[in-house]
C-alpha positions as CSV (number, residue, x, y, z in Angstrom):
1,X,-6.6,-5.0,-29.7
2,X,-3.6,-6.5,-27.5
3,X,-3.1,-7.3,-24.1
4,X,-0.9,-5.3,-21.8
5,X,1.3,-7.4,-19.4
6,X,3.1,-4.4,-17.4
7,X,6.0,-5.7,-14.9
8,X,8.2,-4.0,-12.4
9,X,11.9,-3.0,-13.7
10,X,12.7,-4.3,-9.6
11,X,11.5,-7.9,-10.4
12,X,13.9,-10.4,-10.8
13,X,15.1,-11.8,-14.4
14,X,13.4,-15.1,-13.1
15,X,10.2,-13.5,-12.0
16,X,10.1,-11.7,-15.9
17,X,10.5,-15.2,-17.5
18,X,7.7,-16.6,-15.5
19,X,5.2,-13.7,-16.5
20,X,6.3,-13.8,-20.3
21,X,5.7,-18.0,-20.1
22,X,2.6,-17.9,-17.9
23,X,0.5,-15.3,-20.0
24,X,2.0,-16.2,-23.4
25,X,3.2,-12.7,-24.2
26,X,4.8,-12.5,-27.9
27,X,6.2,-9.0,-27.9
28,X,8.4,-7.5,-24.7
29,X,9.2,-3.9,-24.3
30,X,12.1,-3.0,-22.0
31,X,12.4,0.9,-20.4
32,X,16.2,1.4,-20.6
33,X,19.0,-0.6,-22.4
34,X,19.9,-1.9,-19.5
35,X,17.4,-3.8,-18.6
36,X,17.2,-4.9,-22.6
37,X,20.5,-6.3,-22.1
38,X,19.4,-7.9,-19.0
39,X,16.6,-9.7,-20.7
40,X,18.6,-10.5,-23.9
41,X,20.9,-12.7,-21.3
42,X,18.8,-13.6,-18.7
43,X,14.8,-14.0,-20.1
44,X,14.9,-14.9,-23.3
45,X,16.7,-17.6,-23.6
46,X,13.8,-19.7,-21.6
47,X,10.6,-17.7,-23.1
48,X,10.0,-19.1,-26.8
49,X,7.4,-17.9,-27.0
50,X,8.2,-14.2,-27.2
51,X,9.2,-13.4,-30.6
52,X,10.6,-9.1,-30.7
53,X,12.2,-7.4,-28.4
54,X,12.1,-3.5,-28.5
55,X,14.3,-0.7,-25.8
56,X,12.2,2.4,-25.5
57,X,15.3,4.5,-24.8
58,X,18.0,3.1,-27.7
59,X,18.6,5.8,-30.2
60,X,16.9,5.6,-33.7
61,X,18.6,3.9,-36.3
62,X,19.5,0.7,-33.6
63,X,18.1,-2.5,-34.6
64,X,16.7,-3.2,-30.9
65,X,15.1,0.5,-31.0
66,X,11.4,1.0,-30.3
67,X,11.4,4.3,-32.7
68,X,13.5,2.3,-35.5
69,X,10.5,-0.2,-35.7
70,X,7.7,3.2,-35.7
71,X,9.7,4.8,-38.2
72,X,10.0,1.2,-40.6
73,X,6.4,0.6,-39.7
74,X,5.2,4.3,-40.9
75,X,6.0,3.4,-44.4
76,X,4.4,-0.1,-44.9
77,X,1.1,-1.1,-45.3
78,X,-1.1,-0.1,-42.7
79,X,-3.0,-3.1,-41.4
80,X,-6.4,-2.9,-40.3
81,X,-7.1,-1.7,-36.5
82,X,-9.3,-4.0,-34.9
83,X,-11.0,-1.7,-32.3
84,X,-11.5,-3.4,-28.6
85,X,-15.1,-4.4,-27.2
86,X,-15.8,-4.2,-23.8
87,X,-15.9,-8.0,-23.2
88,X,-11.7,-8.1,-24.2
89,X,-8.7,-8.3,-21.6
90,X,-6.8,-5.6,-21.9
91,X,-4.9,-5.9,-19.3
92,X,-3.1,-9.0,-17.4
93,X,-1.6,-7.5,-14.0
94,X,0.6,-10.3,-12.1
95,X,0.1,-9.9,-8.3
96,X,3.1,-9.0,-6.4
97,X,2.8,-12.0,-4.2
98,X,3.0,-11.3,-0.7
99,X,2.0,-15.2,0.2
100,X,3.1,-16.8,-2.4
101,X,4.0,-17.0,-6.9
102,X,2.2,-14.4,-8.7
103,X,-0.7,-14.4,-10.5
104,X,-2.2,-13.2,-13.9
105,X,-5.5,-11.1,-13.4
106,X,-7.5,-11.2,-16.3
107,X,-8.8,-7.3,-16.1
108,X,-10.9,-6.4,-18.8
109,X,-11.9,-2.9,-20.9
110,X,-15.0,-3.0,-19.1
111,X,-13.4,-3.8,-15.9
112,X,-11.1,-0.3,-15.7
113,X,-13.9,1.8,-17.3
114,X,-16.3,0.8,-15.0
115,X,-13.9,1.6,-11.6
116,X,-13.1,5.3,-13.5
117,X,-17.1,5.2,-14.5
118,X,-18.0,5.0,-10.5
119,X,-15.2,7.6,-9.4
120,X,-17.1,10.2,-11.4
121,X,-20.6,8.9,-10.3
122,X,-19.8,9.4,-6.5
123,X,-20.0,13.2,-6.8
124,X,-22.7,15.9,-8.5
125,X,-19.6,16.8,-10.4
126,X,-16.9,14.8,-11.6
127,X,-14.2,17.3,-11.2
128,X,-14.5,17.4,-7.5
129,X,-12.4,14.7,-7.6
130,X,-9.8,15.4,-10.3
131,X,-10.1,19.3,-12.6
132,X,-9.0,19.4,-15.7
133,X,-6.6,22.3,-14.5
134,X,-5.0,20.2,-12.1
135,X,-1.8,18.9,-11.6
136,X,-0.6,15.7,-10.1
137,X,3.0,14.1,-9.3
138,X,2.8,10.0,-10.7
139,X,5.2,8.0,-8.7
140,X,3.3,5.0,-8.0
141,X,4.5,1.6,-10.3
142,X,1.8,1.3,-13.2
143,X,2.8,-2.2,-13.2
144,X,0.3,-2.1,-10.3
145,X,-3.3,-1.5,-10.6
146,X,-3.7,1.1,-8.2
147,X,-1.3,3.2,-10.0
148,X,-2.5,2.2,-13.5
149,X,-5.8,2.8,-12.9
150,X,-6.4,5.7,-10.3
151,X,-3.2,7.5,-11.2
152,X,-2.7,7.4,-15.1
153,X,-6.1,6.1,-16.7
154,X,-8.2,8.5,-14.0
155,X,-5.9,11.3,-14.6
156,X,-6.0,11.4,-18.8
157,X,-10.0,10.9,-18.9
158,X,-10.1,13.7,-16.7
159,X,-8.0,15.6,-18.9
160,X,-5.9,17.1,-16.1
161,X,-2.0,16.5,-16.6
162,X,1.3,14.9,-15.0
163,X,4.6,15.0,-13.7
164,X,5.9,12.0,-13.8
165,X,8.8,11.5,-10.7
166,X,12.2,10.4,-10.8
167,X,11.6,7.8,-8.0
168,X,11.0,7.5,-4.2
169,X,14.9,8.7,-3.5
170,X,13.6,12.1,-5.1
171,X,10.3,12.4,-4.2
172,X,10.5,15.5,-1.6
173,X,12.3,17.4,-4.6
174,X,10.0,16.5,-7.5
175,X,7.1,17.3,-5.3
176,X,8.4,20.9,-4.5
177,X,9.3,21.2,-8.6
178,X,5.9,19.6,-10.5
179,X,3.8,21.7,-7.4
180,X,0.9,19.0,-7.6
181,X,-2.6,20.1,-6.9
182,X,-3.6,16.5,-6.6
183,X,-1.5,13.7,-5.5
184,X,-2.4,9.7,-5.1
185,X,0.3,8.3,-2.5
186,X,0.6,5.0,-0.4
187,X,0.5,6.0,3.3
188,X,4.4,5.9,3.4
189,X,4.1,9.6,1.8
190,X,2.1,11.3,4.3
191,X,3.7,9.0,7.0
192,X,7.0,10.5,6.1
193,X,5.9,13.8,6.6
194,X,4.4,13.1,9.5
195,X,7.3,11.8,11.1
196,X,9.3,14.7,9.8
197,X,7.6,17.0,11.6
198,X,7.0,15.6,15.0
199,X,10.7,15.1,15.1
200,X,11.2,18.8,14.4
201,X,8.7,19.5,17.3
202,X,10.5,17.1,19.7
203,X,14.2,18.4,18.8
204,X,13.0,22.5,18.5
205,X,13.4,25.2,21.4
206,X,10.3,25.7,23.7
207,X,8.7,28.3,22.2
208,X,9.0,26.8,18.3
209,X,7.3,23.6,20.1
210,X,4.9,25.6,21.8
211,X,4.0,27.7,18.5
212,X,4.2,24.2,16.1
213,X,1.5,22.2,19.0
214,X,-0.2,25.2,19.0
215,X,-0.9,25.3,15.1
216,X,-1.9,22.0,14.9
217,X,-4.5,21.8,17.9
218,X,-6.0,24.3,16.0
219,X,-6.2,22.9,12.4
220,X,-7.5,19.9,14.7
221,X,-10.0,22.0,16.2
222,X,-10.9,23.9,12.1
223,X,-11.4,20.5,11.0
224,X,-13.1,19.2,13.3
225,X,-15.8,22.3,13.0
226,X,-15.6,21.9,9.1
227,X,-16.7,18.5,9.6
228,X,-19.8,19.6,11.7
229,X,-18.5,17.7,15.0
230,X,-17.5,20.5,16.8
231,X,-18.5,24.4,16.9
232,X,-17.1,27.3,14.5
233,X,-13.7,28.8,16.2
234,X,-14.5,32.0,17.3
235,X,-13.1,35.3,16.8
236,X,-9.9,35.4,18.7
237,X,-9.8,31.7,17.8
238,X,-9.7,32.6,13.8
239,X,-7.0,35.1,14.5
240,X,-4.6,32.8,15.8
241,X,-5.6,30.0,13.6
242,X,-5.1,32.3,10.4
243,X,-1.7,33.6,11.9
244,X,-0.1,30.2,12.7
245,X,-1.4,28.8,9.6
246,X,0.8,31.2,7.3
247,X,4.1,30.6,10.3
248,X,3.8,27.0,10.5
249,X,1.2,25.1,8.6
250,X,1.7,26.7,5.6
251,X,5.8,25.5,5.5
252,X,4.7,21.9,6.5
253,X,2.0,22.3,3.2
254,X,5.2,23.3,1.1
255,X,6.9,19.9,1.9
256,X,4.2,18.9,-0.9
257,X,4.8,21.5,-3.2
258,X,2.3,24.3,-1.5
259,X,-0.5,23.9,-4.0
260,X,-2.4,20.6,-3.3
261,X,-5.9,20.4,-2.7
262,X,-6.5,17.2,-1.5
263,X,-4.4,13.7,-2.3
264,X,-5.7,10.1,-2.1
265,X,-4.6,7.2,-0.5
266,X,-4.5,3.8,-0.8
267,X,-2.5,0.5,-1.6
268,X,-2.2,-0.5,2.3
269,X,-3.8,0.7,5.3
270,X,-3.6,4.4,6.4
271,X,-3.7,5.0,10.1
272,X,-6.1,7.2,11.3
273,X,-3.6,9.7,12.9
274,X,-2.2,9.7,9.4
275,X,-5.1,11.4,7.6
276,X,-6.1,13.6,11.0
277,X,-2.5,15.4,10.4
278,X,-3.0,16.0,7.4
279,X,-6.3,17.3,8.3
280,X,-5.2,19.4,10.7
281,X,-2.5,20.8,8.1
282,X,-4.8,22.0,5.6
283,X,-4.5,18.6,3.5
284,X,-7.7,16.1,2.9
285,X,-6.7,12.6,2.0
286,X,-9.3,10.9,1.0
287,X,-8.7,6.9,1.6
288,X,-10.0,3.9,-0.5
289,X,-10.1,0.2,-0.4
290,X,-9.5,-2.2,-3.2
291,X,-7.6,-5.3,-5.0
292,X,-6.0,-5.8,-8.4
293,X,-9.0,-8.2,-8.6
294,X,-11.4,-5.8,-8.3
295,X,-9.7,-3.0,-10.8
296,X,-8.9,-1.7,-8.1
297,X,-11.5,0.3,-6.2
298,X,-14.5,-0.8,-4.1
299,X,-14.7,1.7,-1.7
300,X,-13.7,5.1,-1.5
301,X,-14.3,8.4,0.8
302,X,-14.8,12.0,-1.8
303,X,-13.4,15.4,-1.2
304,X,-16.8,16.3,0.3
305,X,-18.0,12.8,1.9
306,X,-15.4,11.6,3.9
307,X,-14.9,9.4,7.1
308,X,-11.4,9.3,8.5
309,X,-11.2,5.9,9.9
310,X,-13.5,4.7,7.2
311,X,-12.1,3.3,3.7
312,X,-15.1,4.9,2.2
313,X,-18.8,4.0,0.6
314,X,-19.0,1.3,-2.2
315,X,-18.6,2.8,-6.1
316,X,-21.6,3.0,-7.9
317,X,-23.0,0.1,-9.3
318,X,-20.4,-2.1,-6.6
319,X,-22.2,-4.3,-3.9
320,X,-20.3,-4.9,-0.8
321,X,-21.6,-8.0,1.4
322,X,-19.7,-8.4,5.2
323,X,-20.1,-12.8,4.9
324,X,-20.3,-13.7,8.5
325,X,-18.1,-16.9,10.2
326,X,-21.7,-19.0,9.1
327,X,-21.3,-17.8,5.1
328,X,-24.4,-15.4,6.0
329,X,-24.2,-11.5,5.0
330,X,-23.9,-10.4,8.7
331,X,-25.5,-7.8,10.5
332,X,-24.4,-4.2,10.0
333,X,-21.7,-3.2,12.0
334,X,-20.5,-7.2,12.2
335,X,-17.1,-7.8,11.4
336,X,-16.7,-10.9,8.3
337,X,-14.9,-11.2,5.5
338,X,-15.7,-8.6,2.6
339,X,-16.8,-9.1,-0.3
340,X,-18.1,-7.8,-3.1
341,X,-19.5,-7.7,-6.7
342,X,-20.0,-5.8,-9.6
343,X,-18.7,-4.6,-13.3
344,X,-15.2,-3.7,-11.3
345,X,-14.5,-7.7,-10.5
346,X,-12.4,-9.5,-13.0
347,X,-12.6,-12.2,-15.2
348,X,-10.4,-14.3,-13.0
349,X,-6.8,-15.5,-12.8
350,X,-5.1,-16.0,-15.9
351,X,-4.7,-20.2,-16.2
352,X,-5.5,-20.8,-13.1
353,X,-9.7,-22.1,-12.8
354,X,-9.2,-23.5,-9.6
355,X,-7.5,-20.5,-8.2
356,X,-10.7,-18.6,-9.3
357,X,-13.3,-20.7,-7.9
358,X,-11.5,-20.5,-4.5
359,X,-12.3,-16.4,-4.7
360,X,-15.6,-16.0,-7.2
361,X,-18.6,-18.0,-5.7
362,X,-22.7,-16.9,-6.5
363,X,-23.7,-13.7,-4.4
364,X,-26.4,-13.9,-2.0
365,X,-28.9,-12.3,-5.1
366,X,-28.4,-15.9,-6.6
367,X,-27.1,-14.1,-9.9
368,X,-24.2,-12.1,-9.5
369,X,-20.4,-13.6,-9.1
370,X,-19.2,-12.4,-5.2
371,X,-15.3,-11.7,-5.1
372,X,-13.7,-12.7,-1.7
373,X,-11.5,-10.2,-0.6
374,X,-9.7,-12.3,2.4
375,X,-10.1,-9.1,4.2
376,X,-11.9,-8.6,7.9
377,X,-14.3,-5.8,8.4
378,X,-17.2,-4.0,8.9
379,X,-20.1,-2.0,7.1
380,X,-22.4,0.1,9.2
381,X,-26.3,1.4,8.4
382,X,-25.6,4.2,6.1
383,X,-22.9,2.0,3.8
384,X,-19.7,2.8,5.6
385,X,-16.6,0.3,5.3
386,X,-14.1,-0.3,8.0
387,X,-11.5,-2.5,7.4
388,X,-10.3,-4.9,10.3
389,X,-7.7,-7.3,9.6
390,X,-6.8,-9.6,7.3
391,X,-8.4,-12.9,7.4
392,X,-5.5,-15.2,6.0
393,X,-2.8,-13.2,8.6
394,X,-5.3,-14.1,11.2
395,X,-3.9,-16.2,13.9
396,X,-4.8,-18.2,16.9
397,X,-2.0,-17.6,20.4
398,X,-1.9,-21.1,22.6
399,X,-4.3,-19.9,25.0
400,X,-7.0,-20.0,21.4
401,X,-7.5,-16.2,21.6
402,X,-7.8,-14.4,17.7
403,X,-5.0,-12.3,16.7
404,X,-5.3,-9.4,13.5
405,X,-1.3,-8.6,13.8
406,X,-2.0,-6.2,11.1
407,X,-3.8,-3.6,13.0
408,X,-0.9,-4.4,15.9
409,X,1.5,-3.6,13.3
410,X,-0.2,-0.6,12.4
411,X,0.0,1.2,16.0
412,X,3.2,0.1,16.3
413,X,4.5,1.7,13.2
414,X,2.9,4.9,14.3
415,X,6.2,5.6,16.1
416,X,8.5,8.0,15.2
417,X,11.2,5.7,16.1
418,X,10.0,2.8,14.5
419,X,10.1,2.3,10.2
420,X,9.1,-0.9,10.2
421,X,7.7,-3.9,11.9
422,X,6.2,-7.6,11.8
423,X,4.3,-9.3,14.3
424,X,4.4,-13.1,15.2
425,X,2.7,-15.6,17.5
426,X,1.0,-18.0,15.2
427,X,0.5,-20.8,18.3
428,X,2.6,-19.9,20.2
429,X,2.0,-18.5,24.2
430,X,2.3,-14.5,23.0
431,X,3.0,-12.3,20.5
432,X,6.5,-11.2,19.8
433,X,7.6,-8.7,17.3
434,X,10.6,-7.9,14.7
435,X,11.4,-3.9,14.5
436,X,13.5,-1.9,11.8
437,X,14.5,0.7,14.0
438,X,14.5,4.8,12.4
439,X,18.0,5.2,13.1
440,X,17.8,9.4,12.6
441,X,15.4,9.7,14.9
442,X,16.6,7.2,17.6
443,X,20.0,9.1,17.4
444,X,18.6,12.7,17.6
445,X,16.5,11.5,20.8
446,X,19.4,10.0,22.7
447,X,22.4,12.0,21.2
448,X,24.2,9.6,19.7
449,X,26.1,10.5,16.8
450,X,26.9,8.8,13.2
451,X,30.5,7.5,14.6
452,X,28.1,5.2,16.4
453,X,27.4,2.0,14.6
454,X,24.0,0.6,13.9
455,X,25.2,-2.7,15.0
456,X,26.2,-1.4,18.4
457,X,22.9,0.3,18.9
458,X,21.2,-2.2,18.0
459,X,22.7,-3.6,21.5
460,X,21.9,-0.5,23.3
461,X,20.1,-0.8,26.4
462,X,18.9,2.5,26.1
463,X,17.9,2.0,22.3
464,X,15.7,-1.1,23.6
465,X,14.5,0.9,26.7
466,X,13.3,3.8,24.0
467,X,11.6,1.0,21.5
468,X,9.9,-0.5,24.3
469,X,8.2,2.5,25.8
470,X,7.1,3.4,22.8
471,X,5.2,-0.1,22.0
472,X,4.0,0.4,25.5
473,X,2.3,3.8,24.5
474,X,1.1,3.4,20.8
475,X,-0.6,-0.4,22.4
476,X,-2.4,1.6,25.0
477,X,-5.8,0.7,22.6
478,X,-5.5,-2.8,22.7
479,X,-6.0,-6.1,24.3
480,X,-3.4,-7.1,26.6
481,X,-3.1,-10.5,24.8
482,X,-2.5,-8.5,21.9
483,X,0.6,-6.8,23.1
484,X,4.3,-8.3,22.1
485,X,6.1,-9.2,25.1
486,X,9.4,-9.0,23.6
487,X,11.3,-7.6,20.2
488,X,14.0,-8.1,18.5
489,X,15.7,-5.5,16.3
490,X,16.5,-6.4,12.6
491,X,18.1,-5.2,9.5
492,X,15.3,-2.9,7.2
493,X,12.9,-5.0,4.6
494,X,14.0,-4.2,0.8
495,X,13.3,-5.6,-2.5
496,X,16.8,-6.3,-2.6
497,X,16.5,-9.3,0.1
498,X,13.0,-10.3,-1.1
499,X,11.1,-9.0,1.6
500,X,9.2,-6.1,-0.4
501,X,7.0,-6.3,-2.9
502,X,7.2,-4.0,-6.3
503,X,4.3,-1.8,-4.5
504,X,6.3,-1.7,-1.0
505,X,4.0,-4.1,1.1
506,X,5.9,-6.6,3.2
507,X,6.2,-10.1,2.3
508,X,5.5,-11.6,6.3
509,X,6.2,-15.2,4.8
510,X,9.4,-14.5,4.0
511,X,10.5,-12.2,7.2
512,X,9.4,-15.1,9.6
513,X,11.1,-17.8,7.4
514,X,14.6,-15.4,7.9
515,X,14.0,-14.6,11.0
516,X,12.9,-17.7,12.4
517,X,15.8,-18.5,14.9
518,X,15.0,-14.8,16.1
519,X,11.7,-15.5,16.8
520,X,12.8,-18.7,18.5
521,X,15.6,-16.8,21.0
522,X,12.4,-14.9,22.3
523,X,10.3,-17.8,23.2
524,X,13.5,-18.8,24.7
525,X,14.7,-21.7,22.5
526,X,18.2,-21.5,20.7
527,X,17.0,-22.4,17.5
528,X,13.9,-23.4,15.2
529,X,15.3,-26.9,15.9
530,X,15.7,-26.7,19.5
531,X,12.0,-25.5,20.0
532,X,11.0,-28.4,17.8
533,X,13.0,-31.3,20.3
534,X,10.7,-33.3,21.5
535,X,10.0,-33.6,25.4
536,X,12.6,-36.6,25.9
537,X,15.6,-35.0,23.7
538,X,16.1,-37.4,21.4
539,X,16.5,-36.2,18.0
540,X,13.3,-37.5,16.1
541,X,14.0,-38.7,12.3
542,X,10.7,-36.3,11.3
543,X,11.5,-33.2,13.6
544,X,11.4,-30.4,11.0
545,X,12.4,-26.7,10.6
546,X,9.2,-24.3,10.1
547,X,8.6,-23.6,6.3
């Protein structure tokens, strides 16, 4: 009856000794003997409290060897098992912190049954979601709920099996060797794909384009009529639809290993376009909406019930309440913060009461304990979630208008030439924006070859022309306040300079803070300081630099 404490191999040594302190973990388990010898030196020395240390992967007969303490435990004394009850943590996941220093959430046995519970209890049959034939491709950190939960616990209690991947790098090549028939992805997967075929289209000869538009328009159209918004295709219609699909589609389907059913997606928001591709390939993704604080899922769209566009219907036995700006549930259709309650919320963070009651207030039943996502959106008549922004990235311009940059961010990272991209403008006159630039793509389109330096085409007039046009095109949908009026073009975001989390998302706080005399230059100042001068030029004594 312990607790698990999982953490990222990627953390930092400092990040580790804070997680072992914080939830008071006795016993550490490390994947390779590297990363034993990295704890040996760098964690343990300030973490008392932890008392063995065990590598998975040292040979048996080592001291430090996980199967030299199985094989010296196999011939003592067994002592007795003390089964779990439903009311025990068993697991304590640290959040990656995006704003801020992780923290513990208490999930307990209840918590991750109940989420796997309501999976099942959305369908007639529980293996429309996962069979016990199937076959899925685990790549997703099970440091982190979403992959803990949805992709290892979900996938043993429906008996179907695993290939467990070598690591994004190799992702394209394990998914053409394990074949999945089921796959749970972020939206960087599909986006990848995505990309990686419209840049085919836009480099091939006129009649491969022709054939490779012409394939999708009608898996658009086959969709669209499977989904009951559109007509069947007629005859000739289905003649070309079935040839294309086994010249064109059918290779694009192989890029995931030719056998997949339908995948899942979640862990960040999944544009729209996104999930119509893969649509119009022959692919549902069915998208779903949750926190590590809710274990993870609230909402989620089925194989046979889904609403591109739409993060799904509540699990069973969830409540999901859209609190208004007065802290009233709001009409449907209303945008307000979302919120929820239910078996799936958990106990709260891990030493940290105060934190808690920031999050967990009474539900508007007077009973139940409401969780406060922090997210912006909507819930429509028949139970349908759509989420909007996110209410702490929510910003106000100068001129007092609301900005969601994260929806911004979103069109703007539908380009093919764009991998990613930050938005800022908290108070000041207009948005701006940071862009990591798709170097492949950006050279294909102009012709520039490798010899060509990325810092040199970073300086490109015609590289900024290209980047502009295409913010002009994927903002076409928005509000005109909402557009950046100017970019700057930076290095990528990585774990390795802090700006990733463990699960991918960017950390804004700390892109802004490094980029800050960027952001400056495009409001035309020199520097953070410089914008911060006050009016008469003197050089105040409490002029500061933005935090």
């Amino acid at each position: 009856n312990a607790t698990l404490v999982p953490m990222y191999e990627a953390q930092l040594p400092k990040d580790w000794a804070y997680i072992l302190n914080d939830s008071g973990s006795v016993a550490l388990f490390c994947a390779t003997q590297d990363i034993y010898n990295r704890a040996i030196a760098e964690v343990l020395p300030s973490t008392p409290g932890v008392k063995a240390t065990l590598c998975l992967d040292a040979p048996l007969g080592e001291p430090h060897a996980f199967v030299t303490a199985m094989d010296l435990a196999a011939g003592s004394v067994a002592e007795p098992v003390v089964p779990p009850t439903s009311d025990d943590l068993a697991n304590l996941v640290y959040t990656s912190g995006t704003t801020g220093q992780p923290k513990g959430v208490e999930l307990l046995h209840s918590n991750s049954c109940s989420n796997i519970l309501g999976v099942r209890n959305m369908v007639d049959n529980p293996h429309d979601f996962i069979q016990q034939t199937d076959v899925s491709l685990a790549f997703l950190p099970w440091a982190h709920s979403y992959g803990q939960t949805c992709e290892l616990w979900c996938t043993v209690a429906h008996g179907s099996s695993m290939g467990v991947g070598r690591g994004v790098p190799q992702i394209l090549e394990d998914l053409s060797l394990v074949k999945p028939t089921t796959l749970l992805a972020v939206p960087a997967l599909y986006k990848r794909i995505y990309q990686g075929v419209h840049n085919v289209m836009e480099e091939a000869g006129p009649v491969r384009n022709a054939l490779m538009k012409k394939a999708l328009a009608l898996g658009r159209r086959r969709a669209e009529a499977k989904d009951g918004s559109r007509a069947e295709l007629g005859l000739m219609e289905n003649f070309q639809a079935r040839i294309l699909d086994s010249i064109v589609l059918r290779k694009i389907r192989e890029r995931f290993g030719g056998r997949l059913r339908h995948g899942f997606v979640a862990g960040a928001a999944c544009p729209k376009e996104i999930i119509d591709f893969m649509d119009d390939i022959g692919i549902p993704i069915c998208e779903g909406y949750g926190l590590t604080e809710t274990s993870p899922i609230i909402t989620l769209n089925t194989p046979y019930n889904r609403r591109p566009g739409s993060v799904g219907r509540t699990l069973k036995g969830v409540e999901v309440v859209i609190l208004g700006e007065n802290g009233l549930p709001a009409a449907p259709g209303d945008e307000g913060e979302i919120c929820c309650s239910g078996p799936n919320v958990m106990r709260g963070y891990h030493n940290k009461p105060d934190a808690t009651d920031e999050v967990i207030t009474l539900a508007p039943d007077g009973i139940s304990r409401l969780f406060h996502t922090g997210d912006l959106g909507r819930m429509n008549h028949d139970g349908w979630v759509t989420i909007t922004g996110r209410l702490k990235e929510q910003y106000k311009l100068e001129n007092g208008k609301y900005v969601c940059p994260g929806l911004i961010e979103e069109a703007i990272g539908m380009s093919r030439f764009v991998d990613q991209v930050v938005l800022a403008g908290d108070n000041r006159p207009h948005n701006v924006a940071l862009i990591v630039p798709n170097w492949v793509s950006i050279r294909a389109e102009l012709g520039i070859t490798d010899e060509v330096s990325e810092e040199l085409l970073a300086c490109s007039e015609g590289v900024r022309s290209l980047i502009q046009a295409e913010i002009n095109s994927k903002c076409t949908g928005l509000k005109k306040f909402e557009i950046p009026k100017n970019f700057t073009i930076v290095a990528p975001f990585t774990a390795a300079n802090n700006m990733l989390t463990p699960k991918m998302s960017i950390r804004k706080h700390m892109v802004i803070r490094t980029y800050e005399d960027d952001i400056a230059l495009m409001y035309g100042y020199e520097s953070v300081e410089d914008e911060l001068e006050p009016a008469d030029g003197a050089k105040h004594e409490n002029s500061q630099r933005f935090a």
